[in-house]
Backbone as CSV, one residue per row, in Angstrom:
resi,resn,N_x,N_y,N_z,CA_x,CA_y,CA_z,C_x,C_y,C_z
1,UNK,199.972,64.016,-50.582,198.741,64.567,-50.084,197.607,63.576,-50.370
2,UNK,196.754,63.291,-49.206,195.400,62.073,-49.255,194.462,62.698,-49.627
3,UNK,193.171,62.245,-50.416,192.097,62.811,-50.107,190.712,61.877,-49.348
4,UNK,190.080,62.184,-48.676,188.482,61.456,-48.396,188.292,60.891,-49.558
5,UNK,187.556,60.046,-50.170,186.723,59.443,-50.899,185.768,58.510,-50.464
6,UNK,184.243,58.293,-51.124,183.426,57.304,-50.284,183.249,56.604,-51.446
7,UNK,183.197,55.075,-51.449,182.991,54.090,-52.410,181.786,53.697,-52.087
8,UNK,180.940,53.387,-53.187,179.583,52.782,-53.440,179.463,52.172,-54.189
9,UNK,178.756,50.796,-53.803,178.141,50.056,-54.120,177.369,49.953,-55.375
10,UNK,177.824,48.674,-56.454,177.246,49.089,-57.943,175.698,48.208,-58.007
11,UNK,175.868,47.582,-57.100,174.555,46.659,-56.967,173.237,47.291,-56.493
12,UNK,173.443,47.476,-54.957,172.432,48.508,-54.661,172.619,50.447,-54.239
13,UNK,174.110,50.535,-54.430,173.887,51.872,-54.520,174.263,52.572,-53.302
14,UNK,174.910,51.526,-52.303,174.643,51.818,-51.024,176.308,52.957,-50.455
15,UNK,176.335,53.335,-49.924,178.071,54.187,-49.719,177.931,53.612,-48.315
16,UNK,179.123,52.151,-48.610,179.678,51.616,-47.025,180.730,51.780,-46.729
17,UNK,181.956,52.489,-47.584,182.716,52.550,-46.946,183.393,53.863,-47.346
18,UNK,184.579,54.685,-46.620,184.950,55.892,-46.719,186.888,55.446,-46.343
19,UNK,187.398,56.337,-47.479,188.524,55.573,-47.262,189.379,56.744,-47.996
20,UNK,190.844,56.757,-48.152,191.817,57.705,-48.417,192.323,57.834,-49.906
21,UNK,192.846,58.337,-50.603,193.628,57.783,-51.769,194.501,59.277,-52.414
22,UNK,195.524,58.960,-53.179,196.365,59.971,-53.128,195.552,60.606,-54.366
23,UNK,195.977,62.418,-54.204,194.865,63.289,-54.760,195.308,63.632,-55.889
24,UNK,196.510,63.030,-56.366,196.930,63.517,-57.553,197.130,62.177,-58.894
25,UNK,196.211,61.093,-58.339,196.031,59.719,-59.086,195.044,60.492,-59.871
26,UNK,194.734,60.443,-61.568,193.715,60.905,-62.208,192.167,59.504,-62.362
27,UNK,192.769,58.379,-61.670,191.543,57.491,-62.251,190.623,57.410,-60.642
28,UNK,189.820,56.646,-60.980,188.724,56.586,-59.861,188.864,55.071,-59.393
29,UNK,188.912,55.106,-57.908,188.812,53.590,-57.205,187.561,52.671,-57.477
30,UNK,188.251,51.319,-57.894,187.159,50.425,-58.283,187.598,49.090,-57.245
31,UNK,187.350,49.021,-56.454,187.459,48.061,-55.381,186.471,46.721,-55.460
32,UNK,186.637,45.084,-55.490,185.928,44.072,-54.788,185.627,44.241,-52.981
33,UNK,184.738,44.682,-52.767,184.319,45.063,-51.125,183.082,44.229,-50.933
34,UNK,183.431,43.652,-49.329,181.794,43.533,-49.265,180.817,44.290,-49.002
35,UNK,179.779,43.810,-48.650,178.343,45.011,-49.143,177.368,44.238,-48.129
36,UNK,177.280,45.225,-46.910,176.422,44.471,-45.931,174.836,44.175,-46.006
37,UNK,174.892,45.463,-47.396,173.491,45.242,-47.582,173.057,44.154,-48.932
38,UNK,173.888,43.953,-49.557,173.533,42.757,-50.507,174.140,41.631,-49.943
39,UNK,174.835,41.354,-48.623,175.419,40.624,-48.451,175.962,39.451,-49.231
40,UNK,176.986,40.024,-49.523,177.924,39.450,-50.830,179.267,40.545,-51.061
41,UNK,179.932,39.924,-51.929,181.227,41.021,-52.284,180.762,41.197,-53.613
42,UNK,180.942,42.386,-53.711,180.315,43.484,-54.968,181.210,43.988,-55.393
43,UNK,181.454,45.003,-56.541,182.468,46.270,-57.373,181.587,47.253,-56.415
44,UNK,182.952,48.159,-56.013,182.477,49.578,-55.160,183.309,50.193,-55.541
45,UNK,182.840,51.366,-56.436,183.845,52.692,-57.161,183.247,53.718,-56.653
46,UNK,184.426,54.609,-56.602,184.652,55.461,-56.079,183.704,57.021,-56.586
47,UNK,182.777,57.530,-56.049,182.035,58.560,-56.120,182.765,59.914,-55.938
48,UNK,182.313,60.887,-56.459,182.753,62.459,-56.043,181.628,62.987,-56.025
């Protein structure tokens, strides 16, 4: 079973991307993503 999750941006804060992850993992997604608004690749973890 998947759930929604939206990852944001630790730099400015921004939620660019929305993405899946299984619902029974207990830790939170910490992804290298880029970031259109700092333009650069940033840490983007995962919000609830």
């Amino acid at each position: 079973m998947r759930t929604k999750v939206i990852i944001v941006c630790e730099e400015c804060q921004s939620r660019n991307y929305h993405l899946t992850r299984n619902k029974f993992s207990e830790e939170r997604l910490a992804l290298r993503k880029y970031c259109p608004k700092c333009r650069k690749v940033t840490l983007h973890k995962e919000t609830r």
